[in-house]
C-alpha positions in Angstrom: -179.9 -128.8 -59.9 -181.7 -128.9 -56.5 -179.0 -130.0 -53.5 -180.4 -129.9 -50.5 -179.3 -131.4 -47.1 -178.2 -134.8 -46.8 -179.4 -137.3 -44.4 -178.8 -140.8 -43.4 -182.0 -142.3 -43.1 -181.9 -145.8 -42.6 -184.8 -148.6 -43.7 -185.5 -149.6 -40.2 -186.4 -145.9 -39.1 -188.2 -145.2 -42.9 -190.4 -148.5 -41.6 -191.7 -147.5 -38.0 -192.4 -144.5 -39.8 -194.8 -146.1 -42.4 -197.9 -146.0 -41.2 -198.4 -142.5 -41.1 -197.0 -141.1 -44.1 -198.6 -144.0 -46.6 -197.4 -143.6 -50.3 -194.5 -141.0 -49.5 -192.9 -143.7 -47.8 -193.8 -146.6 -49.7 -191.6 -144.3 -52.3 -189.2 -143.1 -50.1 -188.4 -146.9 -48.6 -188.1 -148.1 -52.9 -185.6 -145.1 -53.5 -183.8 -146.6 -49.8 -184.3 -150.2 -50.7 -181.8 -148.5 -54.6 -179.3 -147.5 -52.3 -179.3 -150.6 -50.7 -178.5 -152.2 -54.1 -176.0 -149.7 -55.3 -173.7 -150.5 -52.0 -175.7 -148.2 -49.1 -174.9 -145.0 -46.9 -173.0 -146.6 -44.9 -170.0 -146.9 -48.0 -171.3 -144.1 -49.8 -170.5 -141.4 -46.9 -167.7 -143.3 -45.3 -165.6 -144.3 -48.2 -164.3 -140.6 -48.3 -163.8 -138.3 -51.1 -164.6 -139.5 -54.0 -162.9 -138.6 -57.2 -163.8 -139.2 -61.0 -163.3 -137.3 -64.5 -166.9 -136.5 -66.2 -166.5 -135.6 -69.4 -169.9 -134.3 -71.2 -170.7 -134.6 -74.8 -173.3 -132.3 -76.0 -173.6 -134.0 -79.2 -177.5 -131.7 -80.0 -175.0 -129.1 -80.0 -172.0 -129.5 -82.1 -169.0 -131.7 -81.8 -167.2 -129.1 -80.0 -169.8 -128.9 -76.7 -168.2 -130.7 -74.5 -167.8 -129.9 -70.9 -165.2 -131.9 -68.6 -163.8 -131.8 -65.7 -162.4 -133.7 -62.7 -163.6 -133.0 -59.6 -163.1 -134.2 -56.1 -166.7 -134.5 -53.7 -167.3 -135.1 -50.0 -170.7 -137.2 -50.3 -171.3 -135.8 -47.2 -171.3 -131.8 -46.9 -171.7 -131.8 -50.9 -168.3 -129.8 -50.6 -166.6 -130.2 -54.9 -163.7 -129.0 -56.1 -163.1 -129.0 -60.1 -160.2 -128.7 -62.1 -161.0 -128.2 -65.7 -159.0 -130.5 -67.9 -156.5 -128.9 -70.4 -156.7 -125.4 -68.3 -155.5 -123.7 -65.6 -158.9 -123.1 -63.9 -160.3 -124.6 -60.4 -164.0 -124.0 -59.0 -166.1 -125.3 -56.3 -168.5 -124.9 -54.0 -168.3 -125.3 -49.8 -172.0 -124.7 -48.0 -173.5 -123.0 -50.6 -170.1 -120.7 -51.7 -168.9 -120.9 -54.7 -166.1 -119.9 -56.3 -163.5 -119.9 -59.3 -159.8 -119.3 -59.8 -158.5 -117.3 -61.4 -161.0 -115.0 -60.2 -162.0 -113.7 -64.0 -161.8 -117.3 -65.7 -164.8 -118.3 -67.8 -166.3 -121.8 -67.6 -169.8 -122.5 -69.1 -172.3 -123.9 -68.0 -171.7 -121.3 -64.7 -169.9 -122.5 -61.9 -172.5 -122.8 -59.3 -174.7 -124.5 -61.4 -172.0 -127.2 -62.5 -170.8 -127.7 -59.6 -172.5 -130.0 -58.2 -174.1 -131.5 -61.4 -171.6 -134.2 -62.2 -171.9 -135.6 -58.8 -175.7 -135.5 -58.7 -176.0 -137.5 -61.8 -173.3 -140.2 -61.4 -174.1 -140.7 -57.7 -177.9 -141.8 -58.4 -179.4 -142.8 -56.7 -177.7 -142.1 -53.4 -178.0 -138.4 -53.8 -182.0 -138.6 -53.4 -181.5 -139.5 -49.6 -182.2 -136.1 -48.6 -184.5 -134.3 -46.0 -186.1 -131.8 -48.4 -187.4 -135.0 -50.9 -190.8 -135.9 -51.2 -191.3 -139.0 -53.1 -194.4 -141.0 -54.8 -194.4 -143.9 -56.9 -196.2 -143.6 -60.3 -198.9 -145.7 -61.0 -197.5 -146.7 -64.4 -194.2 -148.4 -65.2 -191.9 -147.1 -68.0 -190.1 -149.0 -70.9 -186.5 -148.2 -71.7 -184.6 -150.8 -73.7 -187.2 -153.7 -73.6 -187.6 -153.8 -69.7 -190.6 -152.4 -67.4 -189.5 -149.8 -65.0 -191.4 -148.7 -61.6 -191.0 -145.0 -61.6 -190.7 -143.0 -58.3 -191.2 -139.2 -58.9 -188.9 -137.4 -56.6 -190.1 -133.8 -55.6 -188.3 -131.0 -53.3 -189.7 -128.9 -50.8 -189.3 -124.8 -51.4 -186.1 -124.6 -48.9 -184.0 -127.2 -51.1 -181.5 -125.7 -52.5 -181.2 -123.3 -55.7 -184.2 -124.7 -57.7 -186.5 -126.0 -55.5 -189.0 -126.8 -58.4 -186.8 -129.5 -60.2 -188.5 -132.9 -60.5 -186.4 -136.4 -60.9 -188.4 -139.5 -61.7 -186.6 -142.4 -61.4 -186.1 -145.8 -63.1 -185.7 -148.8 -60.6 -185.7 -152.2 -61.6 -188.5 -154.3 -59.4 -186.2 -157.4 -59.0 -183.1 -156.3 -58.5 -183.8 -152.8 -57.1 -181.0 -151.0 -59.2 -181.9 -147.8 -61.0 -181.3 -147.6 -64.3 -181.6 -144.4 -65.2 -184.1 -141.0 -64.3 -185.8 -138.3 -65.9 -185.6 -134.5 -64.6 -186.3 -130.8 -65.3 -184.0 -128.3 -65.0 -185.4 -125.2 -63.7 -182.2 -123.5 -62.3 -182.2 -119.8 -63.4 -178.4 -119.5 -63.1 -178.7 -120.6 -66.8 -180.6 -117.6 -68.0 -183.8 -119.6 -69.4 -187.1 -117.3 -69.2 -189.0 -121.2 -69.0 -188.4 -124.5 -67.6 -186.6 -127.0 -70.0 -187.6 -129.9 -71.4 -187.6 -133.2 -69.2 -184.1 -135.4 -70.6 -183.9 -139.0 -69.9 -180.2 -139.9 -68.3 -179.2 -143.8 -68.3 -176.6 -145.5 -65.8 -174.4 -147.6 -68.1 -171.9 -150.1 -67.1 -172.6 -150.1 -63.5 -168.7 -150.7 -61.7 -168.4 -151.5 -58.0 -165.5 -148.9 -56.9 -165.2 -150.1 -53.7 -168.4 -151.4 -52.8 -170.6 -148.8 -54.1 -172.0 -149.7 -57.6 -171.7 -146.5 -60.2 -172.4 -146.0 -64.1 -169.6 -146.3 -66.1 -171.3 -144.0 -68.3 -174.7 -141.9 -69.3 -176.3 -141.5 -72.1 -178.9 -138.5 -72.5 -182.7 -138.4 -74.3 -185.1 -136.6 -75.5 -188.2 -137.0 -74.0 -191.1 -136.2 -76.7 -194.6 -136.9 -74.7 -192.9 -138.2 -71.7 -191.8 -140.9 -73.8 -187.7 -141.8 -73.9 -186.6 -140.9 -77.7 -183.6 -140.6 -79.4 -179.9 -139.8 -77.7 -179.0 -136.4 -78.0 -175.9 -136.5 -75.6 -173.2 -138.8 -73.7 -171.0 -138.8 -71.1 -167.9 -140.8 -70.2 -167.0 -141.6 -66.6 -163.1 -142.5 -65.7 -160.7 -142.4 -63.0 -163.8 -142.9 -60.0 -161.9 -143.8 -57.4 -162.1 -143.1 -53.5 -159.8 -141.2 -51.4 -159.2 -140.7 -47.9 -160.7 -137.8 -46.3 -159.0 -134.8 -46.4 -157.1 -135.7 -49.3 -158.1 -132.2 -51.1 -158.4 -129.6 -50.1 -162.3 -128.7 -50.5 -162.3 -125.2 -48.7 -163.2 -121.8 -50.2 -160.0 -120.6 -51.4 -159.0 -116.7 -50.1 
């Protein structure tokens, strides 16, 4: 995953700033215009810490893959905390540290790489707001479930984060504005891969308004066989999102 720095750009500023940066902001304003819909900045960073369980069914890969966790976020340093459900294990990250305790406990996929994955996916399509983001709306729309998308391709510039070369296009609805889902690489070499992986398809089910800010319920992962969505290889079940004040957890690099 690509996490770069966070910003609070608002639509008035993205329009003075239209003229001279043409189809980059015409995609950045659509992307600003989702946030809108799903609740805007203004809730998203000042609700506090939000916390929800995310538990991952990698069905391609056996019954048994399944990662989950429940983790605490600030929306807006990025600083996670995890606790792994049924263990004894904690991880995190704090301004680009990451740890885990105990020290010598194994969690796949890696840490540093997870850490931030849960919250990147359920908090689309806030998490695109983001200095480092270039943006451009495809020409062509995109089908998924018997409804036209407009797809905005969301790019990073080489300082963003750990994999700077990870892609997101995403799904918005022209009417309403909400996204409904996005398609990504994954290009992180924390995960050991010699290539990039192939682009997955991830839907936001069941959008619930916790507080103001509308979030999936659920995903569901696809293939993506000549950039076309296919068949569901994974899921994912979202519970217990709730918001808490800050400071509630402790999100500090433990000693």
């Amino acid at each position: 995953m690509t996490y770069g720095k966070i910003v609070a750009i608002t639509s008035t500023a993205l329009l003075s700033f239209g003229a001279l940066h043409g189809e980059e902001t015409n995609g950045r304003a659509l992307v600003m215009e989702s946030i809108a819909a799903h609740g805007g900045t203004e809730k998203w960073y000042g609700n506090g810490q939000l916390q929800f369980r995310w538990t991952y069914h990698m069905t391609d890969r056996g019954a048994d893959a399944v990662v989950d966790t429940v983790q605490t976020v600030d929306t807006k340093t990025l600083a996670v905390k995890h606790e792994v459900v049924g263990k004894d294990v904690t991880f995190g990250m704090n301004n680009g540290v990451d740890w885990i305790r105990p020290k010598d406990a194994e969690f796949m996929p890696p840490p540093r790489f997870w850490a931030l994955t849960p919250t990147y996916f359920l908090g689309i399509p806030f998490v695109f707001n983001d200095e480092n983001a270039n943006f451009a709306i495809l020409p062509d729309t995109m089908e998924f479930e018997g409804k036209d998308y407009t797809q905005v391709k969301v790019t990073y510039n080489k300082e963003a984060g750990d994999s700077p070369d990870d892609y997101y296009v995403l799904l918005i609805d022209s009417e309403t504005k909400l996204t409904r889902g996005a398609y990504y690489t994954v290009t992180s070499n924390l995960l050991g891969r010699d290539q990039v992986g192939p682009p997955k398809f991830i839907s936001l089910d069941d959008l619930q308004d916790i507080d103001g800010v509308r979030l999936a319920g659920g995903h569901r992962t696809f293939e993506m066989p000549e950039g076309k969505i296919g068949e569901q290889m994974r899921f994912t079940e979202v519970s217990g999102v709730k918001w808490l004040p800050k400071g509630t957890v402790d999100l500090a690099v433990p000693e």
